[in-house]
C-alpha positions as CSV (number, residue, x, y, z in Angstrom):
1,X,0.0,0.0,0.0
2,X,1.2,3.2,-1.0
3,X,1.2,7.1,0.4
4,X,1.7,10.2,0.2
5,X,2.8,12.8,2.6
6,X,2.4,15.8,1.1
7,X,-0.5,16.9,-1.5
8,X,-1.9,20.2,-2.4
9,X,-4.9,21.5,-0.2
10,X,-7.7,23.8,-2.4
11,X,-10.8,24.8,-1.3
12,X,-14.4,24.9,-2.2
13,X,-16.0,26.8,0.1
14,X,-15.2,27.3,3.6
15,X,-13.2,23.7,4.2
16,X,-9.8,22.7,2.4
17,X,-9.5,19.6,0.1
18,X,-7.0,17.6,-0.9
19,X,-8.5,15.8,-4.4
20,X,-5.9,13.8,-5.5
21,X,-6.9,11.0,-7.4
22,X,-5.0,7.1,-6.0
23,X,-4.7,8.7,-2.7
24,X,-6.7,7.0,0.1
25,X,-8.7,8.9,1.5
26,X,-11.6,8.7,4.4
27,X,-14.9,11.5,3.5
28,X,-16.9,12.2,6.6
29,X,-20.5,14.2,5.5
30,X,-23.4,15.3,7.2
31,X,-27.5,15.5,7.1
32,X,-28.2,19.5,7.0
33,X,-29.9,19.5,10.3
34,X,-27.4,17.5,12.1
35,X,-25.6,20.6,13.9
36,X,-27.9,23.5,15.0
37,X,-26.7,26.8,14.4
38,X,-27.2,27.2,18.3
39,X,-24.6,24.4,19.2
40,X,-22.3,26.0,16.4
41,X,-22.8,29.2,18.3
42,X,-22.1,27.3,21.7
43,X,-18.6,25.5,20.3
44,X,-17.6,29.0,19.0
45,X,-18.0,30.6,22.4
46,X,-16.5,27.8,23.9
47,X,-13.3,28.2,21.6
48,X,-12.8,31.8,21.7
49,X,-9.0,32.4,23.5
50,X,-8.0,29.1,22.6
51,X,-4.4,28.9,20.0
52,X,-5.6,28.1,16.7
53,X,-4.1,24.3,17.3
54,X,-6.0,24.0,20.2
55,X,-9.0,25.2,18.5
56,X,-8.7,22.7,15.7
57,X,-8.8,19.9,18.0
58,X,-10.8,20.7,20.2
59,X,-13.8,21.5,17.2
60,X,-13.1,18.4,15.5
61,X,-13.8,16.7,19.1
62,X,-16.5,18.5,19.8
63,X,-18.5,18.3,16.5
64,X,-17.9,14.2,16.7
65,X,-19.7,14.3,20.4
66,X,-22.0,16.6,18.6
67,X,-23.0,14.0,15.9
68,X,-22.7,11.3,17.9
69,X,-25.6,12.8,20.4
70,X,-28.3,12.3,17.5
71,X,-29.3,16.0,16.9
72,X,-31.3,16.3,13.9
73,X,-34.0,14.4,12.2
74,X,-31.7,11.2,11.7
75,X,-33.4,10.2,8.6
76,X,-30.5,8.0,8.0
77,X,-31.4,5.7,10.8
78,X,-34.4,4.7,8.7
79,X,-33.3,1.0,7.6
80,X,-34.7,2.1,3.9
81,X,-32.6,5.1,4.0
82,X,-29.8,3.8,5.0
83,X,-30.1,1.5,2.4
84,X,-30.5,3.4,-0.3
85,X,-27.1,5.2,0.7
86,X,-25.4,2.2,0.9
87,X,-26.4,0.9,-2.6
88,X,-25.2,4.0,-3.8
89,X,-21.5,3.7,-2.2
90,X,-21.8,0.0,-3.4
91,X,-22.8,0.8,-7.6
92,X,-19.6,2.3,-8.1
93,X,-17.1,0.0,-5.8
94,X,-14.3,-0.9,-8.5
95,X,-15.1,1.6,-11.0
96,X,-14.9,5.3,-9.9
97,X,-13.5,4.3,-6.3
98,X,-12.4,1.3,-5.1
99,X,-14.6,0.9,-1.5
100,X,-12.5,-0.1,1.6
101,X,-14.5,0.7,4.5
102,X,-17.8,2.8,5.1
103,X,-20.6,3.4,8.1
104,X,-23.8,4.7,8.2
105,X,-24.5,6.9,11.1
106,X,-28.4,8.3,12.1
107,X,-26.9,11.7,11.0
108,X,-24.0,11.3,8.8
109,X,-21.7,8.9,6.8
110,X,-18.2,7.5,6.8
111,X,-16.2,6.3,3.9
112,X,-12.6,5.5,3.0
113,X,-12.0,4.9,-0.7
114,X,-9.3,5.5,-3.4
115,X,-10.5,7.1,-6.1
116,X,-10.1,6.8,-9.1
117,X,-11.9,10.1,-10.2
118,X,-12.1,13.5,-8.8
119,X,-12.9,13.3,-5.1
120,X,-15.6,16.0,-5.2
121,X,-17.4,14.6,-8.2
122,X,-17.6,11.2,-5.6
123,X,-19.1,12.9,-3.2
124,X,-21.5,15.2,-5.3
125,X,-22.8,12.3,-6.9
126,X,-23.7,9.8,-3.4
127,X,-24.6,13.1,-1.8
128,X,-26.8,14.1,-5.3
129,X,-28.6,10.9,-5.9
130,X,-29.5,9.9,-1.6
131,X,-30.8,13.5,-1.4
132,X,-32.7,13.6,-4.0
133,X,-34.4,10.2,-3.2
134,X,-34.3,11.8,0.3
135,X,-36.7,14.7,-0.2
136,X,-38.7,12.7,-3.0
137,X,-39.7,10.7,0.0
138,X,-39.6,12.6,3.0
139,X,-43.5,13.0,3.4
140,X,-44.0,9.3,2.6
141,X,-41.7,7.8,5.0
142,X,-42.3,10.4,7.6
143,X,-38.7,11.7,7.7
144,X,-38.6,14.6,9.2
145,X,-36.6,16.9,6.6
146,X,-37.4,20.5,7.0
147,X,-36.4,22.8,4.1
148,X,-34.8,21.9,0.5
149,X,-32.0,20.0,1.9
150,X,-31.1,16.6,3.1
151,X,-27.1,16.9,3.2
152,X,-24.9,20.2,4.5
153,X,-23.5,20.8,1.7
154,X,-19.7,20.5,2.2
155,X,-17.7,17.5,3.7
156,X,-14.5,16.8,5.5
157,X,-11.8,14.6,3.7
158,X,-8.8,13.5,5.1
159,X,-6.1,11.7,2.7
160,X,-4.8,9.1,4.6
161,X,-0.5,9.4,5.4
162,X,0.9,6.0,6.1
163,X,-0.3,3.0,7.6
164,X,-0.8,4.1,11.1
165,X,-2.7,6.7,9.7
166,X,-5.1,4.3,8.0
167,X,-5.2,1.7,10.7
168,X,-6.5,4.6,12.7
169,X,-9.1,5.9,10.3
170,X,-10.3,1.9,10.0
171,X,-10.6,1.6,13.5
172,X,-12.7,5.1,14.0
173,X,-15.1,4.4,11.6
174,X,-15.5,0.3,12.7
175,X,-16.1,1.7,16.4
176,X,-18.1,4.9,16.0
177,X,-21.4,3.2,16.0
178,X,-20.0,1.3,19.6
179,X,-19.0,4.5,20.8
180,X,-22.3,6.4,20.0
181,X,-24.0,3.9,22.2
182,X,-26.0,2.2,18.8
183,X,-24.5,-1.4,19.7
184,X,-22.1,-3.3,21.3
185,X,-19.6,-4.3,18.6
186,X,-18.7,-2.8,15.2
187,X,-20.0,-6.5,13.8
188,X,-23.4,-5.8,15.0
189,X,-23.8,-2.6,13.2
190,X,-26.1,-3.1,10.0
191,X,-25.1,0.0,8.0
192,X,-21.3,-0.4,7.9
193,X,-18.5,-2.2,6.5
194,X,-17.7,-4.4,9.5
195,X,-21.2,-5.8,9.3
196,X,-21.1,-6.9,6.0
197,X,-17.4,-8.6,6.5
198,X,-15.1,-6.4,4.9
């Protein structure tokens, strides 16, 4: 397995990128309601004073307790949802992305792929399609969606340094159903990789 240390960041919006196509990489996203501006208000608050390193940290922490907690509508808890998202990261296993590891949270998603395409072009088209079928069926299924959207529209990547570095992501995204308290072992979690044996 093969990495690299050092790629160019660009951004899209308000959070940096690195789009490099071969390079692992491990795409968190969220459902639009997910984070109330009131808690993003709270964190902010919380952060002011801190060094910018600090900050960082301390953000990423806190938005992970955040999503963890079950805020929002959590439409992806819906078995049928949660399908539908995971057929969609399955269609294109082997030929825009080759699909390592993924898990489907109440409120967001976790994925580690290398693509083979643009990174953003990945993610416009899972987040595209599921949102679409989303608010298509929100009334039907009872979802809960208020507004025009079903995902926030940006998403956090991380492209994946050495093995260490990939170990770790595997092991976050195996565990973070266990440590949201949704079951007892990553196994036992229908909506991820670790379920399904991979």
């Amino acid at each position: 397995m093969e990495f690299s240390e050092h790629l160019p960041w660009r951004s899209r919006g308000y959070l940096p990128h690195v789009d490099a196509v071969g390079e692992l990489q491990m795409i968190t996203y969220r459902l639009a309601d997910s984070l109330p501006r009131s808690e993003i208000e709270k964190l902010k608050l919380e952060l002011e004073g801190h060094p910018e390193k600090v900050r960082s940290r301390v953000s990423r922490l806190r938005v992970e307790e955040l999503l963890d907690s079950g805020l929002g509508c959590c439409a992806l808890a819906r078995p049928d949802v949660a399908k539908v998202v995971e057929d969609t990261f399955l269609k294109f296993d082997s030929e825009k992305y080759e699909l390592l590891h993924w898990c489907i949270m109440p409120n967001h998603v976790h994925v580690l792929i290398r693509p083979y395409i643009s990174l953003g072009l990945i993610v416009q088209s899972w987040k595209s399609y599921t949102g679409r079928w989303a608010l298509q069926n929100n009334q039907r299924l009872g979802l809960g969606i208020q507004g025009e959207c079903f995902w926030m529209r940006e998403y956090w990547d991380r492209f994946i340094r050495n093995l260490e570095h990939f170990e770790n992501a595997v092991s976050y995204i195996r565990a973070n159903p266990v440590k949201a308290r949704l079951c007892a072992n990553p196994e036992d979690w229908r909506w991820g990789s670790a379920w399904s044996g991979r």
